[in-house]
N, C-alpha and C positions, 0 to 999 in steps of 0.2 A: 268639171266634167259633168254632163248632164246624164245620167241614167235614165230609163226605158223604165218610170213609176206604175206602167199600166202597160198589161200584156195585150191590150184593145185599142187604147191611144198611145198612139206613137210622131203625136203633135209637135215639135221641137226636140224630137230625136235621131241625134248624126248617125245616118247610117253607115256612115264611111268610117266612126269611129270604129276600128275593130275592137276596144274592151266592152263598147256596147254590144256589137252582133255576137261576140262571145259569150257575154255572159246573158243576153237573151236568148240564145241556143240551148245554154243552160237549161234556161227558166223555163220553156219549152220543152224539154224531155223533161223535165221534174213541175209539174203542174201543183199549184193548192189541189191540198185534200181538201174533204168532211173527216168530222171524225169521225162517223160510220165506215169510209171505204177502210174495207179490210187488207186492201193492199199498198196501205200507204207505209210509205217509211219517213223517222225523224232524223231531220239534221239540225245540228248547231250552228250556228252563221259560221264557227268556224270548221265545220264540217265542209259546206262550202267553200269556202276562202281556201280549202287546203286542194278540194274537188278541182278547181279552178288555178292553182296553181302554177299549173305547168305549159297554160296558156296565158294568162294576166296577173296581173296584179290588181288585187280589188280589198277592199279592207274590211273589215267584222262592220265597223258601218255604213258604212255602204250598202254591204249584204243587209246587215238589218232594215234600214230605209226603206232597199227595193223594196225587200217582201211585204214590209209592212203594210207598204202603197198599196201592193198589187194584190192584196185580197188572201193571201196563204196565211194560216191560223198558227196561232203559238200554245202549243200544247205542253205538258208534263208528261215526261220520261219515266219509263221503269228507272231510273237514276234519280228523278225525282226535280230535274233541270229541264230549263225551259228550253223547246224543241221548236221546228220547224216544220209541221205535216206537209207532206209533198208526198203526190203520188208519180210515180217514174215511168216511162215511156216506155212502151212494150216496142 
């Protein structure tokens, strides 16, 4: 299964897959932060993977992959674990 690696190119991506337009629905209300924006929040891939649950099924890497691709930063947590800045869709 091909995943949507770039929220800009969507060159070789089935739209008619629904685990893709789901979980780029996703990725869309939850946009990469900066680490400046103050109103970002962090998730863990399985933060996602759990977020996304009740629509697909998609795995920790997977999750990790996309975001990797797609430009969203890996930050450290007041827990001290590596996180996932995303700012969320008003």
């Amino acid at each position: 299964m091909k995943l949507l690696n770039n929220l800009e190119n969507t060159e070789g991506f089935d739209k008619k897959d629904p685990k893709n337009t789901i979980f780029c629905s996703y990725l869309q209300g939850n946009l990469p932060a900066d680490l400046s924006d103050k109103n970002k929040v962090l998730k863990s891939s399985q933060d996602i993977v759990d977020d996304l649950a009740d629509m697909i099924e998609v795995s920790i890497n997977e999750v990790a992959d996309v975001l990797a691709n797609s430009g969203y930063l890996v930050v450290t947590g007041d827990d001290h674990l590596p996180r996932w800045a995303m700012l969320p869709g008003k």
